[in-house]
KETORPA-624444 format. One record per residue (C-alpha): x, y, z. Coordinates in steps of 0.2 Angstrom, whole numbers, padded with zeros to 4 digits, always signed. Last residue first. Example, Ala and Ser with C-alpha at 12.3 -4.5 7.8 and 13.67 -1.06 7.14 Angstrom:
BEGIN
+0068-0005+0036+0062-0022+0039
// end
This chain:
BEGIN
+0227-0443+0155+0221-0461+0159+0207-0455+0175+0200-0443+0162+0194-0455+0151+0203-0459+0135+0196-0457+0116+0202-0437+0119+0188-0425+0117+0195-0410+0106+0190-0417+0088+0181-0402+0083+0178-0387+0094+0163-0378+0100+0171-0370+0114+0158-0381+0127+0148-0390+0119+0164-0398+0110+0162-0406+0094+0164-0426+0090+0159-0428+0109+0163-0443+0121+0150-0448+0134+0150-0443+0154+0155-0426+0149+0171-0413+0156+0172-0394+0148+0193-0391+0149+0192-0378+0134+0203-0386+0122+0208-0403+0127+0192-0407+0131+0187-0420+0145+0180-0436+0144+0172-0444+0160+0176-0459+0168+0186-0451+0183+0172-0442+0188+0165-0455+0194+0179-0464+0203+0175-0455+0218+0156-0460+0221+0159-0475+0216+0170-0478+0232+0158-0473+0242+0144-0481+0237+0155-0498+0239+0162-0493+0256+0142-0491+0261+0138-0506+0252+0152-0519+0259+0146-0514+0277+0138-0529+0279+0151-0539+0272+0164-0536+0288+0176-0550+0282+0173-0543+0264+0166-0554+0249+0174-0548+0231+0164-0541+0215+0161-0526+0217+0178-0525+0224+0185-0526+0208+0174-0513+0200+0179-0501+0213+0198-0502+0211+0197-0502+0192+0189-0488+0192+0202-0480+0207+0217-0487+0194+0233-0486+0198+0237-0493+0181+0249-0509+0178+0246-0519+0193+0230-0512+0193+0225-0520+0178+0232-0538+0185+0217-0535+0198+0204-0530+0185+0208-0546+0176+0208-0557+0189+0192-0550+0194+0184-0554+0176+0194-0572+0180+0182-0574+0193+0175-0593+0189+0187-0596+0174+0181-0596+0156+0180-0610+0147+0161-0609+0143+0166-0591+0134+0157-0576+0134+0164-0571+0151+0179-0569+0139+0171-0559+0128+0165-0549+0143+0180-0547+0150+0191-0543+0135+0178-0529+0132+0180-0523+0150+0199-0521+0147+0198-0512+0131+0188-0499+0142+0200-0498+0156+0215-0494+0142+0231-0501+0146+0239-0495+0131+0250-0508+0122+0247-0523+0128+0230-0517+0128+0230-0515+0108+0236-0533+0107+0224-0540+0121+0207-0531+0108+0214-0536+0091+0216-0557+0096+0199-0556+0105+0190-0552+0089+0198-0563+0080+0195-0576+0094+0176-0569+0097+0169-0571+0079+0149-0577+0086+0143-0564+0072+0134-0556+0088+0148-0557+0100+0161-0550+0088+0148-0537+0086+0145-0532+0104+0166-0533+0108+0170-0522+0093+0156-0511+0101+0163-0510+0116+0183-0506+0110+0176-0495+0099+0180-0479+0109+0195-0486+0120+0201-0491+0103+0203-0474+0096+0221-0472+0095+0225-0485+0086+0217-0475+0071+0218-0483+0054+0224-0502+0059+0207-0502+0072+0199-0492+0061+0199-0507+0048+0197-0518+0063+0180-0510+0065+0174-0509+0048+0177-0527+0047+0166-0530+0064+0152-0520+0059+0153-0532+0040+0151-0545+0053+0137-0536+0063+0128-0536+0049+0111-0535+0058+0104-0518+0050+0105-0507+0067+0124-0517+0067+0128-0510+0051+0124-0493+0058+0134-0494+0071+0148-0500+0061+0145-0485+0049+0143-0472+0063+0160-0479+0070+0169-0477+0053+0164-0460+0049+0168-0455+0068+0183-0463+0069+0197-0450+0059+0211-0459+0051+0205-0459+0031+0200-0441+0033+0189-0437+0015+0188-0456+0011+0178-0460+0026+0168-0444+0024+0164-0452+0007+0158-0469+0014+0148-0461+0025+0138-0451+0013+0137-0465+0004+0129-0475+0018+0117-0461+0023+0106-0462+0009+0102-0481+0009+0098-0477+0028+0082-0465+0026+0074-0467+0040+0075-0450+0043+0086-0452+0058+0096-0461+0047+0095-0444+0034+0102-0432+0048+0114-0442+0054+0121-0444+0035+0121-0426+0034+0129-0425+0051+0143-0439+0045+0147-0427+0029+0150-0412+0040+0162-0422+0052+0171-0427+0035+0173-0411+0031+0178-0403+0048+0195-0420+0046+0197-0414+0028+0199-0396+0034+0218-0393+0033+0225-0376+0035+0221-0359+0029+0228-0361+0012+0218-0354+0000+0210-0373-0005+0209-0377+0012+0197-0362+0017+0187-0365+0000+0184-0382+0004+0178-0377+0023+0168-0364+0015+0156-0376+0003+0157-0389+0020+0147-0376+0028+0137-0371+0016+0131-0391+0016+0131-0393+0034+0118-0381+0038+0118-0384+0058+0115-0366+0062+0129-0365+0075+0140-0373+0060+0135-0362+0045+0138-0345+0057+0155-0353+0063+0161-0357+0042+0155-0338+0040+0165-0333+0053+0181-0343+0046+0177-0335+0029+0174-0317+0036+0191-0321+0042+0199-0328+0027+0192-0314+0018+0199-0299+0029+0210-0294+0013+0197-0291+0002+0193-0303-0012+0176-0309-0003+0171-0297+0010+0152-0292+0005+0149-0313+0011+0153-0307+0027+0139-0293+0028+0127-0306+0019+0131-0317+0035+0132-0307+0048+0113-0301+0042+0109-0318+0043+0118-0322+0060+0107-0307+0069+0117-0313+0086+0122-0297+0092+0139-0301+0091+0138-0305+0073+0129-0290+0068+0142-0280+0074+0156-0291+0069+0149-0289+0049+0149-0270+0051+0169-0269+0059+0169-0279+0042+0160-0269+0031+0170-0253+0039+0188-0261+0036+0182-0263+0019+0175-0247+0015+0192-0241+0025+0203-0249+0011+0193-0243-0002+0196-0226+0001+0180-0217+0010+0174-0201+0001+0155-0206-0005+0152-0208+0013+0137-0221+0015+0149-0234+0023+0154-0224+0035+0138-0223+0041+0132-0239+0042+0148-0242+0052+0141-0228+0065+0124-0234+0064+0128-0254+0067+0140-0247+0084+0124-0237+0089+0115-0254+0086+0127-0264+0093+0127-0255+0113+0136-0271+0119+0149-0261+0128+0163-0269+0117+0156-0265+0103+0151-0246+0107+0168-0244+0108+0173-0251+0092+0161-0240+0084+0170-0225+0093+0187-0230+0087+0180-0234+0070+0170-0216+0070+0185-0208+0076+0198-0217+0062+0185-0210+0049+0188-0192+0051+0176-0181+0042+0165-0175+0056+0176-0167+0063+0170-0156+0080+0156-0169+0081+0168-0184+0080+0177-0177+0092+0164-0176+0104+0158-0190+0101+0174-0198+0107+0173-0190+0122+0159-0194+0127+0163-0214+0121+0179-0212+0133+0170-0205+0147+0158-0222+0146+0174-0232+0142+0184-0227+0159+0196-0241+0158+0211-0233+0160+0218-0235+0143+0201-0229+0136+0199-0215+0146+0216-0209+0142+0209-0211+0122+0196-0202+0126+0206-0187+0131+0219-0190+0115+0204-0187+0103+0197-0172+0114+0213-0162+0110+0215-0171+0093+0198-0160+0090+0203-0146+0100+0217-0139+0092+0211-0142+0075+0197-0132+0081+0206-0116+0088+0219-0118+0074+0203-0115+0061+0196-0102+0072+0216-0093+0069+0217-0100+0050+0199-0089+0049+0203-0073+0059+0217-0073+0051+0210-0073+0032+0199-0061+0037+0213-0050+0043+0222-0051+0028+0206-0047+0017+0203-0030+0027+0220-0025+0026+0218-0028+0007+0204-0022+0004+0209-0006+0014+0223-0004+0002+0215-0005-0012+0201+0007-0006+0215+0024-0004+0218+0021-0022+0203+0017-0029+0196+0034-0022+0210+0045-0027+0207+0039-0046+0191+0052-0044+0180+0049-0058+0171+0063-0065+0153+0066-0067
// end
C-alpha cells in the first residue's frame, strides 16, 4: 500500500490546533483556581479582622482545600483553631506539616513550635515538653526555653528547672541567679519536710551564694536554725541579711525579735531594729521594738502605746490607729468593742501584701505569685506603706 504524505500534512496542523487549545483550556482552569484560592484566602482573612473566626476557619478550609500545598494557610488555620480552643484540629494541622517531605527548614520549625503551643495550651505539658525540647538550635530556642522553664516550674521539678535557668543566663537572656536560688530553697524545703535537715543546709548555703541580696535563702536558714535552737547563729544570719537586703526588714523584723529573745541578745538586737526604723517607718519593725522592749523589766507602763502614737506622727497609719486604741480606756467604755471591731475591720486589708505584677493581694508574703506565677513580686511592705 502507498503512503499518502497528504495525510501527515493536513494532521500536523490539526495536532497543533488541537494542542494549543489544550493547553488553553488548562492555564485558563489553572487561572480559574488561582483566582479562587487567594480569593477565599483574602475572605477569611475579612473574617478574621472583624472578628467572625467561625466564617473565617470556613474559609480557610476552603482554601486550604483548593491548595493544598500552601503552608502559610495551614499556619493561618492552625492558629485559628488555637485561639478557639479546638487543639486537636490545630495538633492535626501542624502534625501535618510536619509530615510534608517539601517543607523548608524554616517552616519545619515554625510548624514544631506552633506544635509545641498546641500541646501547651491544652495542658498535655509532657508532650509540650518533648515538642520544646525539638527546638534547640532553632531560632525560637529561647522561647521553647522560657516555656520549658514554666512547664518545670508548674510541675514543681526544680532540678530541670534550674538546668534551663543556667542555660537561659548563659545565652543571654537576662539574669537568673535570683530563680536559682529560689530553686535551691524548694529542694531544700522539700528535704526539711522530709526530716532530712543535714541535707537542706547545703542547699541553703548555695542558694545563699547564688543571689547574695535575695532573703528567702537567708530566712529559711534562720528559721531553720531556730527549729534546731540556735537562735544565736538565727540571729547572725539575720543581721547578715539585715546588711545584704535592707529592704526586707519588715520581713525578718519578727523573727529577729524571737531569736534575740531566745538567745537573751536584746540590746544588739534592738540597736538593728530602731536604725532600720529611723530609716523606714515600717509597722512591722515597730512591733518588734515593742515586744523587745515589753521584754524588758525597765520598761515603761504603756510605752507599747507610746510607740504606736509617736508612729502616727510619722505615718498616717489606720493599723496603727487601731492597735493604739486597743489599748486605751474611752469616756464611753462600753461602746469601746463596737468602734474597736470596726475599726479592724478597715485596716485589714491594709496589712496584706500585694504583687507588683498582677495586683493579687495575700494576708502572708509569697516568694512566687499565685496569681501570675512570678518570682519576687511581693513587696516586704504591706499594702497600707506602698
Amino acid at each position: 500500500m502507498d503512503f499518502d504524505l497528504t495525510w501527515i500534512l493536513l494532521g500536523l496542523p490539526i495536532a497543533f490546533v488541537l494542542g494549543w487549545l489544550a493547553s488553553r483550556l488548562d492555564l485558563r482552569q489553572l487561572r480559574i483556581e488561582n483566582r479562587r484560592a487567594p480569593k477565599a484566602y483574602f475572605k477569611g482573612l475579612n473574617f478574621l479582622l472583624n472578628e467572625q473566626q467561625d466564617q473565617a476557619i470556613d474559609a480557610f478550609i476552603e482554601a486550604v482545600q483548593k491548595d493544598p500545598d500552601t503552608s502559610e494557610l495551614h499556619f493561618a488555620l492552625g492558629n485559628l483553631f488555637r485561639r478557639r480552643g479546638e487543639y486537636e484540629r490545630a495538633v492535626r494541622v501542624h502534625e501535618h506539616l510536619l509530615s510534608r517531605g517539601d517543607l523548608s527548614a524554616t517552616d519545619r520549625d515554625r510548624a514544631q513550635h506552633a506544635l509545641a503551643l498546641d500541646f501547651l495550651k491544652a495542658g498535655l505539658l509532657d508532650r509540650a515538653e518533648e515538642a520544646l525540647r525539638k527546638l534547640e538550635g532553632t531560632k525560637y530556642e529561647a522561647q521553647a526555653r522560657l516555656a520549658l522553664l514554666a512547664i518545670y516550674e508548674r510541675s514543681r521539678d526544680w532540678q530541670h528547672a534550674s538546668e534551663i535557668a543556667q542555660k537561659l543566663e548563659a545565652a543571654d537572656q537576662g539574669s537568673f541567679s535570683g530563680r536559682l536560688a529560689h530553686y535551691l530553697c524548694e529542694q531544700a524545703a522539700t528535704q526539711i519536710a522530709a526530716g532530712d535537715a543535714a541535707g537542706a543546709r547545703p542547699l541553703l548555703e548555695q542558694a545563699i551564694t547564688t543571689a547574695p541580696t535575695s532573703a528567702r535563702p537567708r530566712m529559711d536558714l534562720a528559721a531553720m536554725q531556730l527549729s534546731a535552737n540556735e537562735p544565736a547563729a538565727a540571729l547572725h544570719t539575720l543581721f547578715e541579711l539585715a546588711e545584704a537586703a535592707p529592704i526586707a526588714m519588715p520581713l525578718i523584723a519578727p523573727m529577729i525579735a524571737r531569736a534575740a529573745i531566745a538567745a537573751g541578745v536584746r540590746e544588739k538586737a534592738l540597736e538593728v531594729l530602731r536604725a532600720s526604723y529611723a530609716e523606714f517607718a515600717s509597722l512591722d519593725v515597730l512591733e518588734a521594738i515593742v515586744s523587745l522592749e515589753a521584754d524588758e523589766s525597765t520598761q515603761a507602763p504603756g510605752s507599747a502605746r507610746v510607740r504606736y502614737v509617736q508612729h502616727l506622727e510619722r505615718e498616717q497609719s489606720l493599723v496603727a490607729a487601731a492597735r493604739w486604741l486597743a489599748g486605751e480606756k474611752l469616756e464611753h467604755e462600753e461602746f469601746h468593742p463596737q468602734v474597736q471591731r470596726a475599726l479592724d475591720h478597715a485596716a485589714r486589708p491594709l496589712t496584706r501584701y500585694r504583687c507588683a505584677a498582677c495586683g493579687f493581694e495575700a494576708k502572708q508574703h509569697f516568694w512566687q505569685c499565685p496569681g501570675c506565677q512570678a518570682w519576687d513580686s511581693y513587696p516586704a511592705r504591706r499594702v497600707e506603706e506602698l
